[in-house]
FIVO-587934 format. One line per 10 residues: number of its first residue (from 0); for each residue x, y, z of N, C-alpha, C. Coordinates in pm, whole numbers. Layout:
BEGIN
NUM = X Y Z X Y Z X Y Z ~ ...
END
This chain:
BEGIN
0 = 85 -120 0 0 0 0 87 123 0 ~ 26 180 -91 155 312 -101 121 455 31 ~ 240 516 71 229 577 178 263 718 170 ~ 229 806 186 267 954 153 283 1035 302 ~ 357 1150 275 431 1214 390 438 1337 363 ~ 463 1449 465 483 1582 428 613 1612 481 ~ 693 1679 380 794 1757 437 819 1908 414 ~ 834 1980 533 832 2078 537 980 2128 503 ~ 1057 2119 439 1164 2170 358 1197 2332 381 ~ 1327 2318 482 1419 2448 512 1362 2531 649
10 = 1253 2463 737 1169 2491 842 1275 2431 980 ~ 1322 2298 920 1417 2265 1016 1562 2319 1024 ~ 1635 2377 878 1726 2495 904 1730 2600 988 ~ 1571 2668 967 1534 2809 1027 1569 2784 1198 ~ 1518 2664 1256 1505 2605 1364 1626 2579 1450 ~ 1685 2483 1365 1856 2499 1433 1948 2597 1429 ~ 1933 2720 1323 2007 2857 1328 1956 2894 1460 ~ 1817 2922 1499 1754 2985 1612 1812 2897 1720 ~ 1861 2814 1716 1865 2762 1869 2051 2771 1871 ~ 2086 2765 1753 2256 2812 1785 2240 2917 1859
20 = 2194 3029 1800 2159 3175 1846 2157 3178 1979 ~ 2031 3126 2023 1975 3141 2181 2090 3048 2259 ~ 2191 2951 2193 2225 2882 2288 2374 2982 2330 ~ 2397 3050 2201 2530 3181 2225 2501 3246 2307 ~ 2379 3296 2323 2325 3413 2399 2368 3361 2529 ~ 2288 3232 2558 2265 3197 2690 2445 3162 2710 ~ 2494 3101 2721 2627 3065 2755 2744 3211 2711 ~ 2760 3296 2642 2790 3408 2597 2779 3551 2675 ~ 2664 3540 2707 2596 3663 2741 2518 3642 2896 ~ 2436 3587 2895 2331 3563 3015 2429 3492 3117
30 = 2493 3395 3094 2539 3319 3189 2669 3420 3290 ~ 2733 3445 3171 2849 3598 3263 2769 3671 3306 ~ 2668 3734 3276 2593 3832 3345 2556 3810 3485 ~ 2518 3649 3487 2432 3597 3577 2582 3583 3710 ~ 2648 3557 3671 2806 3503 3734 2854 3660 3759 ~ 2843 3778 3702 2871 3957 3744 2775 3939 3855 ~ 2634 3927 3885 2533 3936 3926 2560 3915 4101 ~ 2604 3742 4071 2598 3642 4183 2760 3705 4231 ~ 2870 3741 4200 2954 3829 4246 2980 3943 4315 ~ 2835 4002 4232 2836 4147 4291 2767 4158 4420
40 = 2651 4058 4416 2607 3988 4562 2708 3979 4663 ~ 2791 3844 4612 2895 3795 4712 2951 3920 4782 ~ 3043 3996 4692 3119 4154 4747 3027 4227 4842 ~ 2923 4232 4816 2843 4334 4943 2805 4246 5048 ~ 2787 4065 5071 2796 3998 5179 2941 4044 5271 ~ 3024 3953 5147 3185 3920 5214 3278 4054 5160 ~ 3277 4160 5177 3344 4275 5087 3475 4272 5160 ~ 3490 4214 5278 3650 4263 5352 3730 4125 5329 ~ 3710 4012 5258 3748 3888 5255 3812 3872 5116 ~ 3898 3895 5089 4016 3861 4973 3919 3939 4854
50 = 3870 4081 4944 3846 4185 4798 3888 4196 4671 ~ 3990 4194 4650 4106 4245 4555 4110 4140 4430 ~ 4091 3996 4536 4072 3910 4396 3929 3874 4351 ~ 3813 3893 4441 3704 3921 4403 3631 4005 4250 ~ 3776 4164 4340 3703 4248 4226 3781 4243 4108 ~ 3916 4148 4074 3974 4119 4019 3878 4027 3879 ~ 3839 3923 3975 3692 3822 3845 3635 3910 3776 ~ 3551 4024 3887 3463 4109 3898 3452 4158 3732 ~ 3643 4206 3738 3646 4309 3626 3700 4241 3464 ~ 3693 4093 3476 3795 4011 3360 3631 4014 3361
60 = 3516 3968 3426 3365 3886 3397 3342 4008 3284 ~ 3343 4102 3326 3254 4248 3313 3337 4267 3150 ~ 3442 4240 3153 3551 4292 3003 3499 4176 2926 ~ 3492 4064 2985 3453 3945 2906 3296 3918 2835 ~ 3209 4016 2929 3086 4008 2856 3071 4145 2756 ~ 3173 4250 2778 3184 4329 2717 3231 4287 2562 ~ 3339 4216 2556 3426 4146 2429 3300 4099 2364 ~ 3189 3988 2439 3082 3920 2311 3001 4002 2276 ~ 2934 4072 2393 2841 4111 2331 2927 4257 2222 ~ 3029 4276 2175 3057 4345 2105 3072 4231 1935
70 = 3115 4147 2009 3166 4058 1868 3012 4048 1812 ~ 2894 3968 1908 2799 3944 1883 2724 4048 1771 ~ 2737 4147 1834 2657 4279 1770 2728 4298 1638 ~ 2828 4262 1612 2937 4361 1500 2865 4217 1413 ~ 2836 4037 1466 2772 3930 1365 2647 3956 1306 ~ 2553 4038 1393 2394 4034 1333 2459 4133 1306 ~ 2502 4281 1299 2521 4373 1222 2541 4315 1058 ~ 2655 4251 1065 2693 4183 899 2572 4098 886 ~ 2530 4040 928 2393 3968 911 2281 4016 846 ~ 2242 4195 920 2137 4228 855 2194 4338 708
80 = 2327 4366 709 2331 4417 603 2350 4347 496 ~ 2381 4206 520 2385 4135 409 2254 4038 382 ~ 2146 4061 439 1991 4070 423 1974 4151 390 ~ 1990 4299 394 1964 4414 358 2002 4441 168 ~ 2121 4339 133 2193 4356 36 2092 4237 -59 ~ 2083 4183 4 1972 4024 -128 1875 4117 -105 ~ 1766 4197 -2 1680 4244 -16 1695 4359 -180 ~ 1782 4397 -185 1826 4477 -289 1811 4448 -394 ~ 1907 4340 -383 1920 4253 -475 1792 4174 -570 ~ 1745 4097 -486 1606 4059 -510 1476 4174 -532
90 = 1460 4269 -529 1401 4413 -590 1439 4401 -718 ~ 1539 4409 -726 1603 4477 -871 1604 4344 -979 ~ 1639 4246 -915 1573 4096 -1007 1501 4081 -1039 ~ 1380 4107 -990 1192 4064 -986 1195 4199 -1106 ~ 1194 4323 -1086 1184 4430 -1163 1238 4411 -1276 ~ 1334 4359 -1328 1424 4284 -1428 1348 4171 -1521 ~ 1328 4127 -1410 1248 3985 -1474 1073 4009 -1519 ~ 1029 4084 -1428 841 4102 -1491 884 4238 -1568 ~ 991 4324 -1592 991 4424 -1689 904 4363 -1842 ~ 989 4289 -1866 1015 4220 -2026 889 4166 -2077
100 = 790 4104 -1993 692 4069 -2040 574 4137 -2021 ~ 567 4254 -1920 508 4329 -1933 569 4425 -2043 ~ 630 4479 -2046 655 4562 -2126 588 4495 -2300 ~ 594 4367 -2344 558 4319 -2442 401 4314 -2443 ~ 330 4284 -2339 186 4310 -2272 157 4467 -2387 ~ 239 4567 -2267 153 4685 -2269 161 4701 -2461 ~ 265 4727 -2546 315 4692 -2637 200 4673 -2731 ~ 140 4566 -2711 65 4498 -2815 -84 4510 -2758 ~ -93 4505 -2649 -234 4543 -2574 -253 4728 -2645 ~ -164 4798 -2637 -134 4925 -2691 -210 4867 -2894
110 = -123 4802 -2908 -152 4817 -3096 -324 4770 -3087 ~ -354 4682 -3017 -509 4646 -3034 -608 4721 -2973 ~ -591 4812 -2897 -702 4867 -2825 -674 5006 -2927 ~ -591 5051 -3010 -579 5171 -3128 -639 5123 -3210 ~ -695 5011 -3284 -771 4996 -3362 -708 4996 -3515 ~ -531 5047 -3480 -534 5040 -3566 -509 4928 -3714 ~ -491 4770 -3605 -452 4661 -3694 -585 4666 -3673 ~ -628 4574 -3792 -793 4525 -3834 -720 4385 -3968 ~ -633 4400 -3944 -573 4181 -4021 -611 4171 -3929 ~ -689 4010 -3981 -725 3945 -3870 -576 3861 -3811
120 = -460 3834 -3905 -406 3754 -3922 -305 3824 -3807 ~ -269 3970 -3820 -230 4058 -3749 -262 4059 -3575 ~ -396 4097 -3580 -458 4076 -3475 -460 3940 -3395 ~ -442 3828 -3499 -457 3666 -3388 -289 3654 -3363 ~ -181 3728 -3408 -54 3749 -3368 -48 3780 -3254 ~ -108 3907 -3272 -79 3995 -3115 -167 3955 -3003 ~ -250 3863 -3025 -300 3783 -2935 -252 3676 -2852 ~ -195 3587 -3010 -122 3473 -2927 4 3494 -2864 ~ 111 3641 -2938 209 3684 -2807 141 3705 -2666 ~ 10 3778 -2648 29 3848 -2510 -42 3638 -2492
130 = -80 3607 -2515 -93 3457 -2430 8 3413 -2369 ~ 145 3421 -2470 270 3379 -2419 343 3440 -2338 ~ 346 3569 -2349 393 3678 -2231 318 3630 -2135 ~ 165 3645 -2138 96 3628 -1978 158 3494 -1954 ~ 173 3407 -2016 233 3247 -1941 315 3257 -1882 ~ 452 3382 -1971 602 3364 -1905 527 3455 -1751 ~ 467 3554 -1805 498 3618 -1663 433 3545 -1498 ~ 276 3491 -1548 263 3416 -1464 379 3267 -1378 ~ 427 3279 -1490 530 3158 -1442 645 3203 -1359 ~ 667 3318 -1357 811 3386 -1314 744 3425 -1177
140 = 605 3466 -1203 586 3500 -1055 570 3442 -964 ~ 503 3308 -1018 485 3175 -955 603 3125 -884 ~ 753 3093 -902 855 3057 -944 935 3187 -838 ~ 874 3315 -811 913 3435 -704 851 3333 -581 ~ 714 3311 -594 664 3299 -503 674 3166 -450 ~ 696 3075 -521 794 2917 -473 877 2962 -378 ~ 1021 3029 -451 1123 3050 -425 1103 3098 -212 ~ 983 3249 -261 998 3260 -118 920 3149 -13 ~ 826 3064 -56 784 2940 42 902 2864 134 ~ 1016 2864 -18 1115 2777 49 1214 2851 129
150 = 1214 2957 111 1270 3046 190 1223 3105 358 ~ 1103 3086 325 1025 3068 473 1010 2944 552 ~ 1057 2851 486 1028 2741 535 860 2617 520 ~ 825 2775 431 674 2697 393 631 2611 298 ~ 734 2581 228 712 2483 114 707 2348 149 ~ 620 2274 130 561 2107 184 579 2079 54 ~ 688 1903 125 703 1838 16 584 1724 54 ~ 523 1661 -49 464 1566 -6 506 1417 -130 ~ 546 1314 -56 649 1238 -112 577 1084 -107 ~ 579 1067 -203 469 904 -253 558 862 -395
160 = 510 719 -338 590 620 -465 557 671 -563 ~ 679 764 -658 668 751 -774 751 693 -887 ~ 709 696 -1018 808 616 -1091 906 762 -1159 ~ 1015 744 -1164 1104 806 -1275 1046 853 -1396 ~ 1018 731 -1454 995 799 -1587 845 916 -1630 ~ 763 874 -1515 642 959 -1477 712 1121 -1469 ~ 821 1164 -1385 838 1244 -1359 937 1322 -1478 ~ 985 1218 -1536 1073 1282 -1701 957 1320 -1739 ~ 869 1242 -1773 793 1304 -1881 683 1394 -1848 ~ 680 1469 -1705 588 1577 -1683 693 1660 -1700
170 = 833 1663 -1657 915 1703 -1714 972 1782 -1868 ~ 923 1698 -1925 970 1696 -2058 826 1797 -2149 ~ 752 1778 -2064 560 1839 -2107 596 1957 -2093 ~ 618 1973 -1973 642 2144 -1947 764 2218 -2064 ~ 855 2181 -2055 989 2209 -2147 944 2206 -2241 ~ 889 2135 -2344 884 2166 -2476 735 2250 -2469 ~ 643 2261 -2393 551 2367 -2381 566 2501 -2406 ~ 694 2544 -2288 790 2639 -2254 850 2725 -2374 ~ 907 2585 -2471 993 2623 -2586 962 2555 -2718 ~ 784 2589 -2691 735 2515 -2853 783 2632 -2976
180 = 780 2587 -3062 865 2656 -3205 957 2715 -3162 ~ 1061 2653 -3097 1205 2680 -3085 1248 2562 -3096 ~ 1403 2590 -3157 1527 2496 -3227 1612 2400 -3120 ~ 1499 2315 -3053 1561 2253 -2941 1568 2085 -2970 ~ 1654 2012 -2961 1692 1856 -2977 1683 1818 -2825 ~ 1589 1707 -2792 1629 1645 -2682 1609 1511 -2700 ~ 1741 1402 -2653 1725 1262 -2635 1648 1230 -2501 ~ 1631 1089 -2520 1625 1026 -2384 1616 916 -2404 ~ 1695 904 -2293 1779 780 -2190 1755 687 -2057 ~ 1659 622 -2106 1598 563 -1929 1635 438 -1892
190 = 1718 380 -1823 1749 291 -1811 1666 155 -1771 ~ 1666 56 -1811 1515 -12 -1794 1482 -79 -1650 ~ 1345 -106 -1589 1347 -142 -1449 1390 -75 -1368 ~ 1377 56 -1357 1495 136 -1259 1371 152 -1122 ~ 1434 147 -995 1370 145 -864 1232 282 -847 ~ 1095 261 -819 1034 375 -783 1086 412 -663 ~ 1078 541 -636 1142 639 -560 1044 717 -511 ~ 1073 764 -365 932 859 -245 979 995 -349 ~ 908 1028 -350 942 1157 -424 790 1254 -416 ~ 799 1387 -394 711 1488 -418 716 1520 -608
200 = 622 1436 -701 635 1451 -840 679 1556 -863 ~ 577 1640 -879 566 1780 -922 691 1866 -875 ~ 689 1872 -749 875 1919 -780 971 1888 -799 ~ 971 1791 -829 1086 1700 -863 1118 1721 -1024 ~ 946 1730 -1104 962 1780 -1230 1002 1935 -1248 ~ 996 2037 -1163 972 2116 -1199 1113 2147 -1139 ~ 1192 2068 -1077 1369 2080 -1070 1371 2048 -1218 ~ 1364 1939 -1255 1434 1878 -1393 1417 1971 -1491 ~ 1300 2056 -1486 1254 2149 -1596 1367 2269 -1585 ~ 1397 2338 -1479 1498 2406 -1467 1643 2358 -1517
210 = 1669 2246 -1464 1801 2208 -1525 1787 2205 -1690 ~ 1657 2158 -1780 1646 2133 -1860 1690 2338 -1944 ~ 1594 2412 -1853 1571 2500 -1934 1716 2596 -1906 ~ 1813 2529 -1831 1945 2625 -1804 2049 2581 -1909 ~ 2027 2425 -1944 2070 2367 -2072 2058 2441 -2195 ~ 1938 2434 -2237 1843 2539 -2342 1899 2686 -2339 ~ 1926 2774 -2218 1950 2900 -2257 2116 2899 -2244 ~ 2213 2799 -2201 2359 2831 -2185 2408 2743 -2288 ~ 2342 2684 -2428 2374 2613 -2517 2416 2649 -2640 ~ 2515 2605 -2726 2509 2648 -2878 2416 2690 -2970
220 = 2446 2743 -3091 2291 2752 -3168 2256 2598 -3183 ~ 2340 2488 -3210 2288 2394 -3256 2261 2299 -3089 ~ 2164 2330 -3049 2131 2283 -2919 2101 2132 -2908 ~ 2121 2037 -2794 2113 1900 -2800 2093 1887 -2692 ~ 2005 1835 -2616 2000 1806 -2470 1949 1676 -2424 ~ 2022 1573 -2382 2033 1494 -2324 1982 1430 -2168 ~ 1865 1369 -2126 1799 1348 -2035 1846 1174 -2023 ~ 1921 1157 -1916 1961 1009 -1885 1908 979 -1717 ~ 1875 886 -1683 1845 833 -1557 1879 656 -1552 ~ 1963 675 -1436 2017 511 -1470 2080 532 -1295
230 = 2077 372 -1308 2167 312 -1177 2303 294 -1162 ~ 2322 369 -1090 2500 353 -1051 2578 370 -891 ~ 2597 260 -870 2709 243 -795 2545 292 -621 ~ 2475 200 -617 2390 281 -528 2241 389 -477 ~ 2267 442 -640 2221 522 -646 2188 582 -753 ~ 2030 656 -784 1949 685 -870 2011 799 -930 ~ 2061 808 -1067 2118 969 -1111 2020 1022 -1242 ~ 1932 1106 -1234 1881 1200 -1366 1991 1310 -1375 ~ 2022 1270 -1466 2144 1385 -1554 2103 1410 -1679 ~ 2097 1565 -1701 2054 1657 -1814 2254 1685 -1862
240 = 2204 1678 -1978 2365 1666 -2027 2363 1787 -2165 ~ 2381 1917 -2213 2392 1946 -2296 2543 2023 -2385 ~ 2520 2039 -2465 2672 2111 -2555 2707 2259 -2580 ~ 2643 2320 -2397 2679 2471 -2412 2806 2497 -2372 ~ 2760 2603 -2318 2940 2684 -2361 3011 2616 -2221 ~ 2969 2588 -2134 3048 2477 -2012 3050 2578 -1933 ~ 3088 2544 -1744 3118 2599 -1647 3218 2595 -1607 ~ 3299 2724 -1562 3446 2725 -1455 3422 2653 -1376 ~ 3516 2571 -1361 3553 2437 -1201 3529 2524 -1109 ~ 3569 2671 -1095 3605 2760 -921 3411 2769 -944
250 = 3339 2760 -1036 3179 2846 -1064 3075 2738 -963 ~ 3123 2608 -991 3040 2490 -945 2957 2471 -839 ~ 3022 2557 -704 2928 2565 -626 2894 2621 -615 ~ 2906 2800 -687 2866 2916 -634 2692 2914 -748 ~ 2725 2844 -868 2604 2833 -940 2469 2849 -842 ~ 2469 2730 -777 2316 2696 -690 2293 2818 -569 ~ 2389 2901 -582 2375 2986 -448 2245 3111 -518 ~ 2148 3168 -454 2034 3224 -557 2031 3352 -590 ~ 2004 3401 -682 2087 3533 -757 2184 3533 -866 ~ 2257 3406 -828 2382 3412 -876 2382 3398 -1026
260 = 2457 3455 -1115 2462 3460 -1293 2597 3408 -1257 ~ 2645 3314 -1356 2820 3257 -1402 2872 3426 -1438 ~ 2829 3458 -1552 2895 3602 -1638 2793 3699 -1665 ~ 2826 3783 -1587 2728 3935 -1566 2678 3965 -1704 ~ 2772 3961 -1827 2788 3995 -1942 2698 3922 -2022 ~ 2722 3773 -1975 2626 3681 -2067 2443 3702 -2014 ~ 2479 3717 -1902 2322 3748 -1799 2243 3847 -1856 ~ 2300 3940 -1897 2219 4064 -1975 2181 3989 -2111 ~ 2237 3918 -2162 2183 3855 -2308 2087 3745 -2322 ~ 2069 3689 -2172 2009 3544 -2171 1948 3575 -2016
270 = 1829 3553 -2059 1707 3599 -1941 1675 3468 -1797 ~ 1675 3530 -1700 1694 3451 -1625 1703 3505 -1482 ~ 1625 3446 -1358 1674 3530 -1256 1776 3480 -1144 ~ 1808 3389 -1212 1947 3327 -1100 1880 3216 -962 ~ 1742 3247 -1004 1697 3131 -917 1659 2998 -904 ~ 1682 2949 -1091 1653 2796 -1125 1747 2690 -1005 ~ 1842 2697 -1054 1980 2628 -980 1898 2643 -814 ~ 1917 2713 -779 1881 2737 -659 1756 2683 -542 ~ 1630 2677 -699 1532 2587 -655 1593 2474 -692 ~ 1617 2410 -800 1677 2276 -795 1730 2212 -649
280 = 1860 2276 -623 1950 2280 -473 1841 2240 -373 ~ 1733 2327 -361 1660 2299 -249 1533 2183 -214 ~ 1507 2159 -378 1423 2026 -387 1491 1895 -356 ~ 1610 1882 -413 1705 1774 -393 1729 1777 -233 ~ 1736 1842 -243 1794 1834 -54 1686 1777 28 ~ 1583 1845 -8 1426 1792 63 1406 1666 33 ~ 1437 1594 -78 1451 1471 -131 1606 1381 -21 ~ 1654 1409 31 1740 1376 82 1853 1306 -45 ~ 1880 1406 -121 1975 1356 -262 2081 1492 -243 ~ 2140 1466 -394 2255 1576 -375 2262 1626 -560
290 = 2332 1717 -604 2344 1732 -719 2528 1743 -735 ~ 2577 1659 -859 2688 1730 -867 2727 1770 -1030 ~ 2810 1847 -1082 2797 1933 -1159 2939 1849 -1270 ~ 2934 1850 -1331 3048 1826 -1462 3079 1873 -1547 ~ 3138 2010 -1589 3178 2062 -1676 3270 2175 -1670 ~ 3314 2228 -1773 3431 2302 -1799 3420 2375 -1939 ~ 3472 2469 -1958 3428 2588 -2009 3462 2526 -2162 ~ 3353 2578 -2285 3370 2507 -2372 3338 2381 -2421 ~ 3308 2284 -2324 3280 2123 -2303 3136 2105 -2268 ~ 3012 2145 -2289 2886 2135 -2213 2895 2107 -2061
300 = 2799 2066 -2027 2757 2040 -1898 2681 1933 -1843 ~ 2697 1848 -1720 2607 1755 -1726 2627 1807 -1583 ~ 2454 1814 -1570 2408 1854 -1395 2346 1710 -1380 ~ 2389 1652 -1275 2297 1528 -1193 2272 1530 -1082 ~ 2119 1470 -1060 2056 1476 -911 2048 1351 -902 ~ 2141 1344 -780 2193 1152 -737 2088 1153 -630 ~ 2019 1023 -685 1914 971 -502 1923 878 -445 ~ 2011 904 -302 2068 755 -304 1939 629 -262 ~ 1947 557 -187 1907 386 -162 1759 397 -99 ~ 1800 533 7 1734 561 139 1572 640 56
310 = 1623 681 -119 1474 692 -121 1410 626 -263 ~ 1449 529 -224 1396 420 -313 1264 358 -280 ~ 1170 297 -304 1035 263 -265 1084 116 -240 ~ 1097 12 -127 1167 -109 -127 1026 -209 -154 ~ 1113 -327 -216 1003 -366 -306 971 -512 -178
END
C-alpha cells in the first residue's frame, strides 16, 4: 500500500540557526551576566574577605561580557546588512524579470485597443504573443513565489511512490511547452526497471525542468540536450547533459547559491533570474539527494541529481 508524507523543507534549518543563536546568547551573554550578578552579591555579603581578587573576576567577567556582546553585535550587524543587500538585490531581479513581459503586454495590448490593426491575421498574432507573455509572466511569478515558500520554510514536500519515468515526462511536457517553435533537440535515456522512488512529483519535475531550461539557454545555436536516468554504484542519477558553452571548475558551487549569474555579461543577453539552480538545490535536498555538476568551459555540462538507496520505494 503506497504511503505519503509531508515535508516541510528548510523549516528545520530556520530552527537549528535559532537555537545556535539562543544557545550563544545563553552561555555568551546571560550566563556571565548571571556570574557579574551572583559576584556582585557575594562583594556586598563578604566585601573585607580577599576583595582584591574578588574584584579582580569582577572586572575580567565584566571585560569578558563586554568582548561578546561586542563581537555578537558587529555578527547580526553583517547579518542584517547582508539581508539588507539580497533584499536589494532581489528588488532589482523581480523588476528585471516582470519588466520584459510586461513591457511586451503593454506593447501589443497598446496596438489592439488603437484599432489600428484590423488583419485578422495581425490581430490573432498579437494575441497569441500576449498569451505567451501572460504564461512567461505568470510563471516567473509563480517561481518568485515558490522561491519565497522555500525560503520561509513553507514549502511542503509531499512524497509518494513515484516512478522516474512519470516524472521525465511531466518534465519533458512542461519544457517543450515552454519552448514550442524553438530549435531545441532532446534525447532520452531511461534505463530499464529502474527502482520507484518517495518523491514529491511535481517538484521534482519542476527541478528537472529548470536544469532542462538552463541547458536550453547556456547552449550552442545547434542545441542537444540529453535526459539520462540510470543506476549507478547505489544510487538513482537524472542527468541533463547538454553542448553549451560549459562551467568554470572555481563556478560549481557558487552556481546553486540564488541570484547568482556565471557572467554578468552573458546574464544581460540570456534571461533569467538566478533562481533555477537554486530551486533545484533545495528540492534535492528535501529529497534527501545531492546534485553534482560536470563541466568546464567550452565542453557542455552535465548537472545530476543523485538519489541515493534511502529513497527508493523497497520492493
Amino acid at each position: 500500500m503506497a504511503s505519503s508524507s509531508g515535508l516541510v523543507a528548510g523549516a528545520e534549518d530556520h530552527k537549528r540557526g535559532f537555537r545556535r543563536i539562543v544557545v550563544l546568547l545563553v552561555w555568551l551573554v546571560i550566563v556571565p551576566t548571571a556570574l557579574l550578578l551572583l559576584l556582585g552579591v557575594f562583594m556586598l555579603v563578604y566585601w573585607r574577605t580577599q576583595l582584591n581578587i574578588i574584584f579582580g573576576i569582577l572586572v575580567v567577567t565584566l571585560v569578558g561580557c563586554l568582548v561578546t556582546g561586542t563581537v555578537l553585535s558587529l555578527v547580526f550587524l553583517r547579518k542584517e546588512a547582508k539581508l539588507s543587500k539580497l533584499q536589494v538585490d532581489f528588488v532589482s531581479k523581480v523588476s528585471h524579470e516582470l519588466r520584459t513581459p510586461l513591457t511586451s503586454i503593454k506593447l501589443f495590448v497598446d496596438m489592439l485597443a488603437s484599432h489600428k490593426e484590423s488583419d485578422p491575421e495581425k490581430v490573432a498574432l498579437c494575441i497569441d504573443v500576449l498569451q505567451k507573455e501572460t504564461g512567461r509572466l505568470s510563471d516567473r511569478i509563480e517561481r518568485l513565489l515558490d522561491w519565497g515558500r522555500m525560503e520561509a520554510g513553507r514549502r511542503i514536500y509531499r512524497l509518494e511512490p513515484t516512478d522516474v519515468s512519470d516524472i521525465i515526462s511531466a518534465a519533458l511536457s512542461a519544457f517543450r511547452t515552454a519552448t514550442v517553435g524553438l530549435d531545441v533537440l532532446v534525447h532520452i535515456d531511461i534505463q530499464p526497471q529502474l527502482p520507484r522512488i518517495h518523491a514529491d512529483r511535481e517538484a521534482m519535475a519542476d527541478a528537472l525542468v529548470n536544469l532542462l531550461s538552463n541547458a536550453y539557454k547556456y547552449s550552442n545555436d545547434d542545441r542537444t540536450i540529453t535526459v539520462r536516468a540510470f543506476l549507478d554504484t547505489h544510487a538513482l542519477r537524472l542527468a541533463v547533459v547538454d553542448n553549451g558553452i560549459g562551467i568554470p571548475l572555481a563556478e560549481h558551487r557558487r552556481i546553486f547559491q540564488k541570484f547568482y549569474r556565471v557572467d554578468e555579461r552573458l546574464s544581460r543577453e540570456v534571461e533569467g533570474s538566478g533562481l533555477g539552480l537554486a530551486i533545484v538545490g533545495h528540492v534535492v535536498d528535501a529529497h534527501g539527494g545531492s546534485i553534482e555538476v560536470d563541466s568546464e568551459p567550452g565542453n557542455g555540462s552535465t548537472l545530476t541529481i543523485v538519489l541515493p538507496e534511502t529513497t527508493w520505494v523497497s520492493t
